[in-house]
C-alpha positions in Angstrom: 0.0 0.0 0.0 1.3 3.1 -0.8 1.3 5.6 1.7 0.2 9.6 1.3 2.9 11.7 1.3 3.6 13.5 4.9 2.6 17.4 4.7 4.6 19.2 7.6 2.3 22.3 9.2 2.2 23.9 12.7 -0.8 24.2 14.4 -0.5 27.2 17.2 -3.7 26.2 19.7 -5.2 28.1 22.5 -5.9 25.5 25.8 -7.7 28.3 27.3 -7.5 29.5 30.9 -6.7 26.1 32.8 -9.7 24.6 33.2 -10.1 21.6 30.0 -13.5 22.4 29.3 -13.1 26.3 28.1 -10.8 24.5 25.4 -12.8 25.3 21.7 -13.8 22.8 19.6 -12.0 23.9 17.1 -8.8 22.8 19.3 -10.1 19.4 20.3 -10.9 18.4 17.0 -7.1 19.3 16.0 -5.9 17.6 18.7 -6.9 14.4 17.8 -5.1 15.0 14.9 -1.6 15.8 15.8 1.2 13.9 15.4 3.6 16.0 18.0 2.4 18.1 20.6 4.7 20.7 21.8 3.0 22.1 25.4 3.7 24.7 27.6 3.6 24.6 31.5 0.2 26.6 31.4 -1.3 24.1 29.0 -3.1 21.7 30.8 -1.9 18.4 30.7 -5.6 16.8 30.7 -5.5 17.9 27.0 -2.5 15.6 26.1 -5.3 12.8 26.3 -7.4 13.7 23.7 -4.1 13.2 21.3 -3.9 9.7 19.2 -1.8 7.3 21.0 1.2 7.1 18.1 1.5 11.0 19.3 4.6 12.5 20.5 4.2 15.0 23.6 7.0 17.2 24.6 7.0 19.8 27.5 8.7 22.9 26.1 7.5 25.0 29.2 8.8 28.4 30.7 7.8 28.9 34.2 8.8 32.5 35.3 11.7 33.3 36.7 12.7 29.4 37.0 12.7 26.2 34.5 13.4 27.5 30.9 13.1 25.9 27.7 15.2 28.7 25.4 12.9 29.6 22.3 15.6 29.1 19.8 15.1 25.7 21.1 11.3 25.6 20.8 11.8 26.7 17.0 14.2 23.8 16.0 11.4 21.2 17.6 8.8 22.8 15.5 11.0 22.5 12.3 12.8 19.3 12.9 8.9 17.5 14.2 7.0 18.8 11.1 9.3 17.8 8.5 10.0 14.4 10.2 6.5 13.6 11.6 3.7 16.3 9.8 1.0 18.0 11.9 2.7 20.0 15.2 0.6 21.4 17.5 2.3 24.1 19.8 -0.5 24.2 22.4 0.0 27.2 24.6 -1.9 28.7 27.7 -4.7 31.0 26.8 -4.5 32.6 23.3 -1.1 32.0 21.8 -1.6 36.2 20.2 -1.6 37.9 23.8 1.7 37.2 25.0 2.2 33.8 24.0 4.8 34.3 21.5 2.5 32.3 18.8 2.8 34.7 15.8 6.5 34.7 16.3 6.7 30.8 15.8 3.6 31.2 13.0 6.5 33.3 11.1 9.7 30.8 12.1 7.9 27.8 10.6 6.4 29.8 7.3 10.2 30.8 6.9 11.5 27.0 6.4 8.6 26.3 4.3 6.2 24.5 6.5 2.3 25.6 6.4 1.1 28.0 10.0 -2.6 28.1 11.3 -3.4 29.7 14.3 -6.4 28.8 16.6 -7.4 31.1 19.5 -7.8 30.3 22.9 -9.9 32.0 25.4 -7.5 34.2 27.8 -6.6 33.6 31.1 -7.8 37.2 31.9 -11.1 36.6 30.5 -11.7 33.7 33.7 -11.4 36.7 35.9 -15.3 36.6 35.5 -15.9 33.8 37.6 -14.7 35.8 40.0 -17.7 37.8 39.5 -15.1 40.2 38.2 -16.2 41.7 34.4 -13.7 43.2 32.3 -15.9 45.7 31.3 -19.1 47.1 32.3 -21.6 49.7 31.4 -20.6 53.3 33.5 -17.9 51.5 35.2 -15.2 50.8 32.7 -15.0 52.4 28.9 -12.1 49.8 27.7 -9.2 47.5 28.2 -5.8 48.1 28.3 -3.6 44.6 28.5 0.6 45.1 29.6 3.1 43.2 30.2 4.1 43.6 33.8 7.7 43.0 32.6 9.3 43.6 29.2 12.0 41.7 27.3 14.5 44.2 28.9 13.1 43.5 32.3 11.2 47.0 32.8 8.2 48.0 33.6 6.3 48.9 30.5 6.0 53.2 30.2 2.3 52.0 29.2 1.4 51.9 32.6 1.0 55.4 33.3 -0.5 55.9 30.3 -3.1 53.2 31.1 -3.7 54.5 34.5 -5.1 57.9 34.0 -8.1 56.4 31.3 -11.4 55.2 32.4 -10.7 51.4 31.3 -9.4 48.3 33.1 -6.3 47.6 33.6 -4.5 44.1 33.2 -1.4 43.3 33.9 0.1 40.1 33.0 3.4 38.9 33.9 3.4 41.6 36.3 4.0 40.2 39.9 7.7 40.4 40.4 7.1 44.3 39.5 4.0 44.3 42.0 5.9 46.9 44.2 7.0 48.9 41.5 3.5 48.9 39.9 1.6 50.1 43.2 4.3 52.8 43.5 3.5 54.3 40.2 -0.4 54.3 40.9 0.1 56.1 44.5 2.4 58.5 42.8 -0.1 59.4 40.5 -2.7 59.9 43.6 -4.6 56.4 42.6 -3.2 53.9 45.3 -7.2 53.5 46.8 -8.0 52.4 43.4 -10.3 49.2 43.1 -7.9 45.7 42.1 -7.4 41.9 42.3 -4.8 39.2 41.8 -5.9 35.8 40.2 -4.0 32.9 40.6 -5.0 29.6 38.3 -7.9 31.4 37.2 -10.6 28.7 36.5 -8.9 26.0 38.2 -10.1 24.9 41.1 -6.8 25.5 43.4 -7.2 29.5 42.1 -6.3 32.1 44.4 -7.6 35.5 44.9 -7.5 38.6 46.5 -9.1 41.9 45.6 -8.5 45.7 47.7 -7.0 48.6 46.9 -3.9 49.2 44.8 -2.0 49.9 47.7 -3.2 47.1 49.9 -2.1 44.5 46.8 1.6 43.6 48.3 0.4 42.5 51.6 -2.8 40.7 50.4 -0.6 38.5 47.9 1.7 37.7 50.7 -0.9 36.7 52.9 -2.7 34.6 50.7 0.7 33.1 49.1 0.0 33.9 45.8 2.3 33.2 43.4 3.2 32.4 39.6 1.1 32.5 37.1 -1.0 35.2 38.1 -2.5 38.7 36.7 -3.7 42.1 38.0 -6.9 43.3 38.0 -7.0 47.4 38.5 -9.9 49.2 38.5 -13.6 50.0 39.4 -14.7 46.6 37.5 -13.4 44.5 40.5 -16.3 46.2 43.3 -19.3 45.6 40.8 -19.7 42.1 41.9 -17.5 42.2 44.9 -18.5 43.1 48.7 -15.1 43.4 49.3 -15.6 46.7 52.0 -14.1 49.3 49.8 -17.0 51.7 50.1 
């Protein structure tokens, strides 16, 4: 019998916010196509099962500020696995387009000749709703603005003031390690007794959260030993569904 000839592509797939459920269908039906899955530590591991048994699943995570799989090193997998094996699929945490770095690897693998499709994911700061926390709502909050807590030269991003004196949420991601240095900038601008929250392994069931003021932020996350991953919530969104005494 002769057998089709192998087609390399890369497949970048949101898994969503943690919890295997808020995965698309979209993403589980490529899943049970792929011959290597490439996964990072925010990926949930639960989704590894819905892959055929001949597939090959390697952990390329980056946890911050610790274990580090380089991304020169993520690339090569991606162009060594689809030309030997066919269908990749780099499944990352949330949607691979907000800070995921899925574009960038889109562009390496289109460079060495092998076919790029992208399939979102729902964000980790959309979960924040559970939390009975909206991103947006009507007279409260006129927009988004999403940063990067920390940028590739290890700053804080000038956004950030910027961001701070609109009427829109702001969310920080990748931003805990500059906690201090983000609460100083808000009480410098007069806005430390704004509304905000931290969310730990949003939709999972071992989430964390604390909400207060922007001041208060350091000494909640200390107290409820937050950690990494986790994002910022500021603004007057997080009271709306909250009775968290800020009145």
């Amino acid at each position: 019998m002769a057998h089709l000839p192998l087609t390399p592509e890369l497949y970048v797939v949101g898994a969503g916010p943690g919890d295997p459920e808020l995965l698309t269908l979209k993403a589980y039906r490529i899943l049970h196509t792929a011959d290597v899955i490439l996964y990072d530590n925010l990926a949930n591991q639960e989704l590894l099962a819905l892959a055929p048994a001949a597939c090959e699943c390697i952990y390329v995570g980056k946890k911050p500020y610790g274990e580090y799989t380089p991304q020169e090193v993520i690339h090569e997998l991606i162009r060594e696995k689809a030309l030997a094996r066919g269908r990749v699929i780099r499944l990352k945490g949330g949607d691979p387009f907000i800070f995921g770095r899925g574009f960038e690897e889109m562009l390496f693998a289109r460079s060495h000749g092998i076919a790029a499709h992208y399939v979102p994911g729902i964000s980790s700061m959309q979960a924040v709703g559970f939390e009975d926390i909206p991103l947006t709502h009507r007279q409260v909050s006129e927009g988004i603005w999403v940063l990067t807590g920390t940028k590739k030269d290890g700053t804080l991003s000038a956004d950030l003031r910027l961001a701070m004196q609109s009427n829109s949420t702001v969310v920080i991601y990748m931003g805990l390690k500059k906690l201090p240095e983000i609460v100083a900038t808000y009480e410098q601008e007069g806005r430390g007794d704004t509304p905000a929250a931290v969310v730990m392994h949003a939709s999972l069931q071992q989430r964390k959260v604390v909400a207060g003021r922007v001041k208060e932020l350091p000494a909640l996350v200390a107290a409820a030993g937050i950690t990494y991953p986790a994002i910022i919530f500021i603004g007057d969104v997080v009271g709306v569904g909250w009775e968290i005494g800020l009145g």
